[in-house]
C-alpha positions in Angstrom: 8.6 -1.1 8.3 11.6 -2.6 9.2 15.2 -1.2 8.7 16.0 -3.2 5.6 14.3 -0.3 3.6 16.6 2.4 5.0 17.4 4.8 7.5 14.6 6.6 9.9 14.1 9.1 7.3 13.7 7.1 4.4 11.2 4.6 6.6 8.8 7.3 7.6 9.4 9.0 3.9 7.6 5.7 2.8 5.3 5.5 5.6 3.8 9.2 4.9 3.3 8.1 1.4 1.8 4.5 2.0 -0.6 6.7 4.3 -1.7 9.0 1.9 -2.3 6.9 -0.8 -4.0 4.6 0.9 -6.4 7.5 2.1 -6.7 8.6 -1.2 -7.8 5.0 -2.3 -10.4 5.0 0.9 -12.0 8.2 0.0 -12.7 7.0 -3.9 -14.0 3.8 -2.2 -11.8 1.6 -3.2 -10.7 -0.2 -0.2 -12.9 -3.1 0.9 -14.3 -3.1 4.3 -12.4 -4.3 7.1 -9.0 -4.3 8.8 -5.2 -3.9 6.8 -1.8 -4.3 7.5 0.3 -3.1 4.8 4.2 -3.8 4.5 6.4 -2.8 2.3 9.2 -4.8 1.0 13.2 -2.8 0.3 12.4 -2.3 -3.0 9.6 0.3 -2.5 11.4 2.9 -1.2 12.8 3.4 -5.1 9.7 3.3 -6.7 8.5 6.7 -8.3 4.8 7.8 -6.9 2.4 6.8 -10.0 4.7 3.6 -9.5 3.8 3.5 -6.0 0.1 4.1 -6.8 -0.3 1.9 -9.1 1.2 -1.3 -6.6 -1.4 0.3 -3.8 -4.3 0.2 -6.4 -3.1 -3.3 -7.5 -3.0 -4.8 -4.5 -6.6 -3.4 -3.5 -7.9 -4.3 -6.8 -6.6 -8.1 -5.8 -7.9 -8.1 -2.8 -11.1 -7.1 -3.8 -11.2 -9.9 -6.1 -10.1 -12.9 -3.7 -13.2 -11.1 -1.5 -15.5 -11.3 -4.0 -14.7 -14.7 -4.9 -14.4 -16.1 -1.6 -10.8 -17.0 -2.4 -9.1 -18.1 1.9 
């Protein structure tokens, strides 16, 4: 996370959040196998959490797909 997205507070804020949801998509298995890195661009510190949630669903769902269809 770099400080473009705020101050220390609002950067781990984020970070706690990005964390749990991504747990929370893990445990429902929704998370394909393998290693992330997951950033997070200025504008996500604004978003609501079923906002958040739904980008962190999205972008699993996508990834998922370029996996299944071999997609480089």
């Amino acid at each position: 996370m770099t400080k473009q997205l705020g101050s220390a507070v609002e950067r781990n804020r984020l970070r706690r959040r990005l964390r749990h949801l991504v747990e929370d998509e893990v445990g429902a298995g929704n998370v394909p196998a393998g290693a992330l890195l997951i950033s997070a661009g200025p504008s996500a510190k604004d978003l609501d959490p079923p906002a958040l949630r739904s980008q962190v669903r999205g972008l699993f769902q996508g990834l998922r797909q370029r996996i299944e269809i071999g997609a480089p």
